[in-house]
Backbone as numpy.savetxt, mean C-alpha at the origin, in Angstrom:
# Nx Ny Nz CAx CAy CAz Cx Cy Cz
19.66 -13.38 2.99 19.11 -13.47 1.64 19.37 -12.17 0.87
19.39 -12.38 -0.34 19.64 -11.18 -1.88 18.30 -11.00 -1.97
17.36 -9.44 -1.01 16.01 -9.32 -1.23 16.03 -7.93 -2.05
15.08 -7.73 -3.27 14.67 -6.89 -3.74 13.21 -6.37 -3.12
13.71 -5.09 -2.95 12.94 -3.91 -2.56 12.18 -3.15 -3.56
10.58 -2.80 -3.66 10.01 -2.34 -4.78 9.55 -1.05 -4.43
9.08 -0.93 -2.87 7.97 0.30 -2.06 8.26 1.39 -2.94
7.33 2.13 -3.35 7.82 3.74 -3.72 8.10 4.07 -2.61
9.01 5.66 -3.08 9.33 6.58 -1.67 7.99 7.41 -1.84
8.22 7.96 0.07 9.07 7.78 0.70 8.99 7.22 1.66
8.64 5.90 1.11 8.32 4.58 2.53 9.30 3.95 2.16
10.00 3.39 0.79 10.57 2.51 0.40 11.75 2.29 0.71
12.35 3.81 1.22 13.85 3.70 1.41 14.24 3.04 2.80
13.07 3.39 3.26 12.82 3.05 4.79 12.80 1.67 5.76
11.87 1.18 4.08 11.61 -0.29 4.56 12.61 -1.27 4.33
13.82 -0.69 3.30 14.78 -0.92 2.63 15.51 -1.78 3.76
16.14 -0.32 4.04 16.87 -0.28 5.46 16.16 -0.95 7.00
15.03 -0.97 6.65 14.79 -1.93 7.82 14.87 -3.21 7.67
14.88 -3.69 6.69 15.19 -5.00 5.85 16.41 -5.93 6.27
17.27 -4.13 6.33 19.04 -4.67 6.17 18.95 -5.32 7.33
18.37 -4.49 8.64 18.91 -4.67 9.64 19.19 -6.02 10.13
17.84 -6.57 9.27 17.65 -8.60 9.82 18.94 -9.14 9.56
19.93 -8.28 8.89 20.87 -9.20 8.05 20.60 -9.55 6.75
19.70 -8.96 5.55 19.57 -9.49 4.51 20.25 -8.47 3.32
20.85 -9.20 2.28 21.15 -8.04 1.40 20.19 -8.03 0.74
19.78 -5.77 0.55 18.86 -5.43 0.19 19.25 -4.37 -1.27
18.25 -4.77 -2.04 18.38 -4.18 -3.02 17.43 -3.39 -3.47
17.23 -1.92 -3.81 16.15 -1.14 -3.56 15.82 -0.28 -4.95
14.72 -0.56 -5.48 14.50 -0.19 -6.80 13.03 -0.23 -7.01
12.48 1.16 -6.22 11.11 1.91 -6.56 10.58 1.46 -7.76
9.38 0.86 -8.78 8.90 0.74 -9.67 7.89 1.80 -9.99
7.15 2.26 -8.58 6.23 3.30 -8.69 6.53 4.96 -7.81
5.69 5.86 -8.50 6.28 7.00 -8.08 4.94 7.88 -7.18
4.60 7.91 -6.27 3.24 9.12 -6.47 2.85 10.55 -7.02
2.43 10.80 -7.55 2.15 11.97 -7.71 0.44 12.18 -7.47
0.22 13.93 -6.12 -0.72 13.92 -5.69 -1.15 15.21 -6.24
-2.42 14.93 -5.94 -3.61 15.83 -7.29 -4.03 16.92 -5.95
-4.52 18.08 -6.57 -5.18 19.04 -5.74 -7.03 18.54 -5.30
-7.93 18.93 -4.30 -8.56 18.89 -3.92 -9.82 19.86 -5.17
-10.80 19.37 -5.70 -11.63 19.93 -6.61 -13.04 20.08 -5.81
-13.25 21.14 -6.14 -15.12 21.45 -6.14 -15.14 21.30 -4.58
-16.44 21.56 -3.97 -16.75 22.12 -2.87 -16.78 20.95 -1.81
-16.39 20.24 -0.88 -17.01 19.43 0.22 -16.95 19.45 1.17
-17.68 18.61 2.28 -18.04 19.28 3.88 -18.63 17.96 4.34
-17.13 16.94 4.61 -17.42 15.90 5.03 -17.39 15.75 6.61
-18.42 14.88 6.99 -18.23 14.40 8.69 -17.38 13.51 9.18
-16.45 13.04 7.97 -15.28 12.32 8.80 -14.34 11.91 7.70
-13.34 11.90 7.60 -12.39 11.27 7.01 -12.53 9.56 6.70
-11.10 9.06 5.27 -11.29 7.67 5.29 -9.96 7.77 4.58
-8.98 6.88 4.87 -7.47 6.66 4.53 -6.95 4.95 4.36
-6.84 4.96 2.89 -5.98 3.38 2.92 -4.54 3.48 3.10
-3.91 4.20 3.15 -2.52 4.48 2.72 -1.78 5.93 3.28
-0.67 5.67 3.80 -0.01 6.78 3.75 -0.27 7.70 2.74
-0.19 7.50 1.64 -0.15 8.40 0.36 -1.31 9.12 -0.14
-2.44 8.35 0.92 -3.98 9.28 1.10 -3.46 10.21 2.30
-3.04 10.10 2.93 -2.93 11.11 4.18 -1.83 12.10 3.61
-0.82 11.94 3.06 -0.19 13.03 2.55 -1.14 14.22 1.72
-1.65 13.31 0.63 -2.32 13.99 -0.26 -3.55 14.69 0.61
-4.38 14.24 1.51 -5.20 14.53 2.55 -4.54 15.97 2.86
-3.41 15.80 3.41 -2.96 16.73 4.42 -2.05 18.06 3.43
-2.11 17.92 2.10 -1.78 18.85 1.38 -2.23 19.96 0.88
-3.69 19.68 1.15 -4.92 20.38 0.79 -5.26 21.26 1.08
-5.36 22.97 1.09 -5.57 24.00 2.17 -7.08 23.94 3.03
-7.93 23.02 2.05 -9.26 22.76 2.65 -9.21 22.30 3.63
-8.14 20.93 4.52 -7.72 20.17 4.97 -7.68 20.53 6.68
-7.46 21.84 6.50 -6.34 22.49 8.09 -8.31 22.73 8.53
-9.04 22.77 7.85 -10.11 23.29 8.44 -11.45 21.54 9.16
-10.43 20.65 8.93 -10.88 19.47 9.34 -10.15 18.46 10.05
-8.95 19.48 10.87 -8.13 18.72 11.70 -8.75 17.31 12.47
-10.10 18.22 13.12 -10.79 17.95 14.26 -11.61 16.36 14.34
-11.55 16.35 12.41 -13.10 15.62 12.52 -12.48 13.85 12.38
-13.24 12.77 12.52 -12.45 11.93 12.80 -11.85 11.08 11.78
-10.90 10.94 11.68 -10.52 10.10 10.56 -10.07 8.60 11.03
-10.91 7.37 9.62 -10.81 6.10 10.01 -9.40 5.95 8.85
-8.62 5.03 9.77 -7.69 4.84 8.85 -7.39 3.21 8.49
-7.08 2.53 7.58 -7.29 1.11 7.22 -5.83 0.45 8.20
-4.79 1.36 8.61 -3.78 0.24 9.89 -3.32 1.72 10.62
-2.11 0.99 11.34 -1.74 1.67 12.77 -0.70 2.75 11.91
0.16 2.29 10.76 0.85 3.12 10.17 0.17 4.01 9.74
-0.73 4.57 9.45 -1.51 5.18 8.20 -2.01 5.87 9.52
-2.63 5.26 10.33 -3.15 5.86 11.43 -2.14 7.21 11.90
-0.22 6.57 12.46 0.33 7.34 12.86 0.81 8.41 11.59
0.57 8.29 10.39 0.80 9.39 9.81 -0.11 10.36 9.78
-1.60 10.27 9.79 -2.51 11.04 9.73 -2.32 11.81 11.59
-1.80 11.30 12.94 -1.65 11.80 13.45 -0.17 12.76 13.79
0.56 12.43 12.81 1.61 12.96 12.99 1.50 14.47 12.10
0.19 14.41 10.45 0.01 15.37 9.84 -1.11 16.28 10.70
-1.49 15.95 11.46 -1.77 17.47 12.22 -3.54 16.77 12.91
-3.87 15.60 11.88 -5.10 15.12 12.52 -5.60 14.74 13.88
-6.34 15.08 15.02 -6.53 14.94 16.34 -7.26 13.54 16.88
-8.40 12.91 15.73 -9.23 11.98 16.00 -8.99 10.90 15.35
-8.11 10.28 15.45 -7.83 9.27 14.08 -7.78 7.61 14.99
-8.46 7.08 14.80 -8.86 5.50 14.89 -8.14 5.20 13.35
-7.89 3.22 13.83 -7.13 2.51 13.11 -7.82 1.37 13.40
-8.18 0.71 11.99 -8.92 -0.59 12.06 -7.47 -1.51 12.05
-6.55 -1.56 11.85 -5.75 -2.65 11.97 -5.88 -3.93 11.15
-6.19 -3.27 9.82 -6.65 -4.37 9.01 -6.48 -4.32 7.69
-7.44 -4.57 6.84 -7.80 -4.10 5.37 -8.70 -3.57 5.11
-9.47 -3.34 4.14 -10.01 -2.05 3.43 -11.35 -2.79 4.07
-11.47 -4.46 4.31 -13.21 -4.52 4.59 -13.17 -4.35 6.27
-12.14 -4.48 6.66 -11.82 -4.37 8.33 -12.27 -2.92 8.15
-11.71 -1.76 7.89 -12.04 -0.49 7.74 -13.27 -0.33 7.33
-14.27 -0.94 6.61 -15.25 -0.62 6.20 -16.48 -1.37 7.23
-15.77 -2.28 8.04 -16.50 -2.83 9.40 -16.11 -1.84 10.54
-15.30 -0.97 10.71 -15.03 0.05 11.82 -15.41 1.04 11.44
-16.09 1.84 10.24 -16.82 3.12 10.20 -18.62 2.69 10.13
-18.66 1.27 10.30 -20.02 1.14 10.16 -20.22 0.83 11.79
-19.70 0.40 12.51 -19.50 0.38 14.14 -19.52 2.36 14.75
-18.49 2.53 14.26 -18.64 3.96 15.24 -18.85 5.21 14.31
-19.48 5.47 13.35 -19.76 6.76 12.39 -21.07 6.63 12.23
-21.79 7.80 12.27 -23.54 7.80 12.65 -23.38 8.56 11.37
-24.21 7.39 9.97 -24.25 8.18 8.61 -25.04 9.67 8.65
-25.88 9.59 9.40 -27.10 10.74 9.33 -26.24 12.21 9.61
-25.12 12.30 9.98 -24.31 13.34 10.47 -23.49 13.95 9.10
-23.44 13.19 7.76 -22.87 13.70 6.38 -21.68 12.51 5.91
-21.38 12.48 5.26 -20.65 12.15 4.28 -19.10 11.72 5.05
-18.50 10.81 4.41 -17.75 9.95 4.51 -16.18 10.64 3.76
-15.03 11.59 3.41 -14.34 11.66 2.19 -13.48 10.56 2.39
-13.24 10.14 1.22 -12.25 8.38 0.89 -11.05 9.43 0.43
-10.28 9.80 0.90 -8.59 10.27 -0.38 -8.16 8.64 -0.83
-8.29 8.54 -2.48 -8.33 7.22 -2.86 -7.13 7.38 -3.69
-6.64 6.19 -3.98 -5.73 6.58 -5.03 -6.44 5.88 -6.40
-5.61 6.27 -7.31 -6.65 6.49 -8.80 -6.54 4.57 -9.21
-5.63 4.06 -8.68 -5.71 2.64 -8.90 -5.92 1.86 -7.34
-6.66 1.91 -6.96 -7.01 0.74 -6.29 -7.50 -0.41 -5.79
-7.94 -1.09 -4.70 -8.74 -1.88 -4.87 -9.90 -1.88 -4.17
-10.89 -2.45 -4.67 -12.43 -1.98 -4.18 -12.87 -2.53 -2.92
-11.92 -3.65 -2.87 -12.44 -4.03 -1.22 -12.88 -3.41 -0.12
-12.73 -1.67 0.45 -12.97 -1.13 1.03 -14.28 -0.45 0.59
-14.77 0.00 -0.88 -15.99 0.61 -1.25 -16.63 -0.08 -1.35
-16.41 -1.80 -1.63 -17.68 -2.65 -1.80 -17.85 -2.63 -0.59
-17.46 -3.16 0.36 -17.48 -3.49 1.89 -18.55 -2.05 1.97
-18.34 -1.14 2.04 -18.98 -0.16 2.33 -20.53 0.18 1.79
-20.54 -0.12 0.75 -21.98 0.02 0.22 -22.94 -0.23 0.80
-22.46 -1.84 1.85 -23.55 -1.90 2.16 -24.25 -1.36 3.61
-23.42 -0.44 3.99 -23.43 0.43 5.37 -24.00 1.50 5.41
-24.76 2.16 4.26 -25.38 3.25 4.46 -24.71 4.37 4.58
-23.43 3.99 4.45 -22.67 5.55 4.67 -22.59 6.35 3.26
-23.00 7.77 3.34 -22.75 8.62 2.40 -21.39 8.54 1.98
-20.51 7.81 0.63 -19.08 8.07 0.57 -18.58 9.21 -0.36
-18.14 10.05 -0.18 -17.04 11.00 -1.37 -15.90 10.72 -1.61
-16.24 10.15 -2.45 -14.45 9.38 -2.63 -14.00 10.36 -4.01
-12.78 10.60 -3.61 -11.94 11.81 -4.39 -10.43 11.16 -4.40
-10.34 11.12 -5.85 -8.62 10.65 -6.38 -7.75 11.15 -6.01
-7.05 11.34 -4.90 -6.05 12.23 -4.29 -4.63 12.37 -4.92
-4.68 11.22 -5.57 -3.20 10.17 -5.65 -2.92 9.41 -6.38
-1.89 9.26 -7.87 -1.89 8.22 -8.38 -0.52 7.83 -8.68
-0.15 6.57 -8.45 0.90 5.70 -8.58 1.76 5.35 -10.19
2.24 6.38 -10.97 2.41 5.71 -12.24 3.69 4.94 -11.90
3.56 3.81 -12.75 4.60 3.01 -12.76 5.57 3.12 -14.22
7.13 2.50 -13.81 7.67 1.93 -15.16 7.04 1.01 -16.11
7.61 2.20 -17.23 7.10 1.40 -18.39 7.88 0.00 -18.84
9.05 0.31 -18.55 10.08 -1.15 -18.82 11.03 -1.34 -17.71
11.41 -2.39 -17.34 12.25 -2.88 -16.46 13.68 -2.03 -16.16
13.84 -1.43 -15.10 15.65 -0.62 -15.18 16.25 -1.34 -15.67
17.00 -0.73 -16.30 18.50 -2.11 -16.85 19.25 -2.61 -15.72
19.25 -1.96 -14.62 19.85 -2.43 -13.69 19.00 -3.73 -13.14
18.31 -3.65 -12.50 17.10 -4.97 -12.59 17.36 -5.40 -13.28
17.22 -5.79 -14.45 17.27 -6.92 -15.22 18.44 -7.50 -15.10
19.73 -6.71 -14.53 20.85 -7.60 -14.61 20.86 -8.11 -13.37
20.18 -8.06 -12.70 20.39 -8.71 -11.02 19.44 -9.77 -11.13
18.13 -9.38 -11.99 17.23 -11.12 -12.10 17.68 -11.56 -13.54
18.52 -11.21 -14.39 19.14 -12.53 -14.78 20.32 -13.27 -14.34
20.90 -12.34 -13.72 22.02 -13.03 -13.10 22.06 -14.10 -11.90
20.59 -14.13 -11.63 20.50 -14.72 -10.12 20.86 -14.52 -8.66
21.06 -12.91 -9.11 21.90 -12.05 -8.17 20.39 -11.82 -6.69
19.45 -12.08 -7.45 18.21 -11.94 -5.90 17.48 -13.22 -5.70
17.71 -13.70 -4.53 16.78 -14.60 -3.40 15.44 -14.69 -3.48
15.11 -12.99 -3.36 13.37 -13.19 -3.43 13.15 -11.35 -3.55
12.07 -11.29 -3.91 11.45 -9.92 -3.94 9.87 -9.60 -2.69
10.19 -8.74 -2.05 9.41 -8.38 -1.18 8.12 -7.12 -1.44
6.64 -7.20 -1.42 6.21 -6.47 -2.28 4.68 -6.02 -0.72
4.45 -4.51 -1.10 3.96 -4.16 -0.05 2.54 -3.91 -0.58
2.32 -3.99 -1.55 1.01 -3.35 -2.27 1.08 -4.28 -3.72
-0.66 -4.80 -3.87 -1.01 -5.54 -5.45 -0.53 -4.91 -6.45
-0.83 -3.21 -6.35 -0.18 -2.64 -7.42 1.06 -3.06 -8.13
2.23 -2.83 -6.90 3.60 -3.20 -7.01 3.81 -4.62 -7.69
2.77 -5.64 -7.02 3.11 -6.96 -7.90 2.88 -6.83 -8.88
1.70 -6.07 -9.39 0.99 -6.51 -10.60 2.04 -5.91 -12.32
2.64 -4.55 -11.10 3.47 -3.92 -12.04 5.02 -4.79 -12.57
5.03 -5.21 -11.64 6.10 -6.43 -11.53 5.81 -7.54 -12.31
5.05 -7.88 -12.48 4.68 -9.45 -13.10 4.76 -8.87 -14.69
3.84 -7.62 -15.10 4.14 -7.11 -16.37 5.38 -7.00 -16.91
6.03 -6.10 -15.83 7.77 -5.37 -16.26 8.64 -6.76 -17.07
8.64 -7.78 -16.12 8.69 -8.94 -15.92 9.08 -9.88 -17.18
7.56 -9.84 -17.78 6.96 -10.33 -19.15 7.66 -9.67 -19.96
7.70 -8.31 -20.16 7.91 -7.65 -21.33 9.28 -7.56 -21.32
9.98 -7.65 -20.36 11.44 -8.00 -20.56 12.01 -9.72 -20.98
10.99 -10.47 -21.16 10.93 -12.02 -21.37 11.81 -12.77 -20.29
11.24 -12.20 -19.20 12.38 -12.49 -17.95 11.49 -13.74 -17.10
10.61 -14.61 -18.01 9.48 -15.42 -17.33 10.58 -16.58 -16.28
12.22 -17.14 -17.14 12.66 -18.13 -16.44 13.27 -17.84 -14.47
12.81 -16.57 -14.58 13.61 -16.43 -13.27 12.72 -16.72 -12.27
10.96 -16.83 -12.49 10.25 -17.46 -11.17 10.48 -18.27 -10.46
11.12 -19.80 -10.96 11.63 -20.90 -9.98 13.01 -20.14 -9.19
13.25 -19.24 -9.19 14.75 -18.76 -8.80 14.60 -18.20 -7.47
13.10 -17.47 -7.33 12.35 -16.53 -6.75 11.60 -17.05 -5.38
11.96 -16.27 -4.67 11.02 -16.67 -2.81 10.24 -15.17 -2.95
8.97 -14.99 -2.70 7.95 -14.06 -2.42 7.77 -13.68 -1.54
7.65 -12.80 -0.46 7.18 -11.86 0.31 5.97 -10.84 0.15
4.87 -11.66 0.58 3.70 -10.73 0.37 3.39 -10.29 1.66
2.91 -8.75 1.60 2.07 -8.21 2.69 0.44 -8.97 3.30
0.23 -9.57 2.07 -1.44 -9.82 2.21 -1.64 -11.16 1.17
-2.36 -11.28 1.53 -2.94 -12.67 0.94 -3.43 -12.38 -0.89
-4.03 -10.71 -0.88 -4.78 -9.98 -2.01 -3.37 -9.77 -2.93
-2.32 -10.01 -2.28 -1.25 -9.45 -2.82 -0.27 -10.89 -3.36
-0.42 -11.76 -2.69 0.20 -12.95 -2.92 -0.65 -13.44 -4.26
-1.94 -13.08 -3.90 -2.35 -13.96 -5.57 -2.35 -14.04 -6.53
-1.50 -12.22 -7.05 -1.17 -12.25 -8.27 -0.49 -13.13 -9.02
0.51 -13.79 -7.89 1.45 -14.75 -8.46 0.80 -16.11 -8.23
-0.25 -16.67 -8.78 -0.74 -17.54 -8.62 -0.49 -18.51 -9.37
-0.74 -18.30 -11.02 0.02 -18.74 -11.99 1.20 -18.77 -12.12
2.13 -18.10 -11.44 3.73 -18.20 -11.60 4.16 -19.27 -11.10
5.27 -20.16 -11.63 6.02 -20.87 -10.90 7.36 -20.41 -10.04
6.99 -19.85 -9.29 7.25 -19.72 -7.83 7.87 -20.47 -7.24
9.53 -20.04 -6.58 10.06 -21.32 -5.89 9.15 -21.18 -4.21
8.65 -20.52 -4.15 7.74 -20.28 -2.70 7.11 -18.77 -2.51
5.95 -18.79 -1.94 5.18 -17.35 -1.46 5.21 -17.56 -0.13
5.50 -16.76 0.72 5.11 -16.50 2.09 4.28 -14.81 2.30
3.08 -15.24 3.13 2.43 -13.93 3.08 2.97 -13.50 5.09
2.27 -12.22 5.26 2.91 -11.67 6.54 1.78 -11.95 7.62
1.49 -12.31 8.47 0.61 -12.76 9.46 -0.61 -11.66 9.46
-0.20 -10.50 9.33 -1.35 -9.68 9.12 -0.28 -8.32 8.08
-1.31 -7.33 7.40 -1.10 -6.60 6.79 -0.31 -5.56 7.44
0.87 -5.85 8.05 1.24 -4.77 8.64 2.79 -4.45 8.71
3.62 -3.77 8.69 4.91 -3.93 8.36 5.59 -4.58 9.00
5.33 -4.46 10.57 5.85 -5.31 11.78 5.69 -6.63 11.57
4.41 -7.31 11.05 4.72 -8.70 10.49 5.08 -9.24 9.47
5.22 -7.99 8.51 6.18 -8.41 7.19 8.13 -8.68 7.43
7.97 -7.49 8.70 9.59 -7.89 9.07 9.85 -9.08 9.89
8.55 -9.56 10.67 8.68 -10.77 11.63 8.93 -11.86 10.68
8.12 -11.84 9.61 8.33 -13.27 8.37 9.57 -13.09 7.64
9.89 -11.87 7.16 11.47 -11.27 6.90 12.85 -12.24 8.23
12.64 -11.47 9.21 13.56 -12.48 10.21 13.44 -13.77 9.84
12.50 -14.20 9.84 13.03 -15.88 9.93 12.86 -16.55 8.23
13.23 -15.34 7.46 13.57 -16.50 6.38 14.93 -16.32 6.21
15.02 -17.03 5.64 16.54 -17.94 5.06 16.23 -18.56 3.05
């Protein structure tokens, strides 16, 4: 298949190329960029909280940071997990899930009475992990580590590959990415190319943006995780 690639770097190039390997032609065109914010005002949390690689970077950029190697950090999957242990963190558990899976594994093993919770959040996300949490008693500090700006208009290059019918389907790892997509989309009046289009969602939260679209098909990944986004990757056609 002709799959378009959206991930920002520097996951995107990655996932690109892991893409190819199935045999699919991949086409790779970042929509979003991160840029990470410095650490403000004083805190002295008892454990860490990570949705994303791009919280653990920003996490681990921090000079405050080196002084909380130790303490444990919950991370929302196994990726996110191995980056926070690869940035220098010692205690890092992985719910293997989503943001309410994560917010069911710090209410299992984190004793609130010991302090505060820090979230590195990014400035657009989704609340599924803080609602989930509210109702756990945990002290949270959630601090904007990270924010995703996206294109304002479609590359010209894109647009000539979805009008031309030059892509199969688009593969999308994060709501953000769709949501930015479905806009770009619109404002380029590029609405006839949905029947053209096969979907690749990470998550179910992520498939529903395209709910209203006419869609020649959505397939979501068995669980939120890259390994089963490439397992549903293999066997399409």
């Amino acid at each position: 298949m002709r799959l378009l690639v959206t991930r920002p770097e520097p996951d995107g190039a990655k996932t690109a190329e892991l893409i190819g390997t199935l045999g699919h032609r991949v086409h790779f065109h970042p929509l979003l960029t991160p840029e990470y914010y410095p650490l403000i005002g004083e805190h002295k949390p008892a454990a860490l909280a990570v949705t994303s690689r791009n919280g653990v970077r920003a996490l681990a950029s921090w000079p405050e940071s080196l002084a909380w190697r130790a303490l444990p950090v919950f991370a929302v999957g196994d990726a996110t997990a191995k980056s926070a242990r690869a940035a220098g963190f010692s205690n890092v558990v992985s719910a293997d899930g989503d943001g309410e899976a994560l917010a069911g594994l710090i209410r299992k093993q984190f004793d609130p009475s010991t302090g505060p919770v820090l979230y590195a959040a990014g400035r657009n996300r989704s609340q599924g992990f803080t609602d989930a949490l509210k109702v756990t008693g945990v002290d949270l500090d959630l601090v904007v580590a990270y924010h995703m700006p996206g294109a304002t208009v479609m590359p010209p290059e894109l647009q000539v590959l979805l009008r031309s019918g030059s892509l199969d389907g688009v593969v999308f790892y994060s709501r953000r990415s769709a949501e930015l997509f479905v806009l770009l989309v619109e404002a380029a009046g590029l609405d006839e190319i949905w029947p053209n289009l096969d979907l690749f969602a990470l998550s179910q939260q992520i498939a529903d943006v395209f709910a209203e679209r006419p869609v020649r098909r959505i397939e979501v990944a068995s669980a939120p995780r890259e390994d089963a986004m490439l397992e549903l990757l293999g066997k399409a056609s």
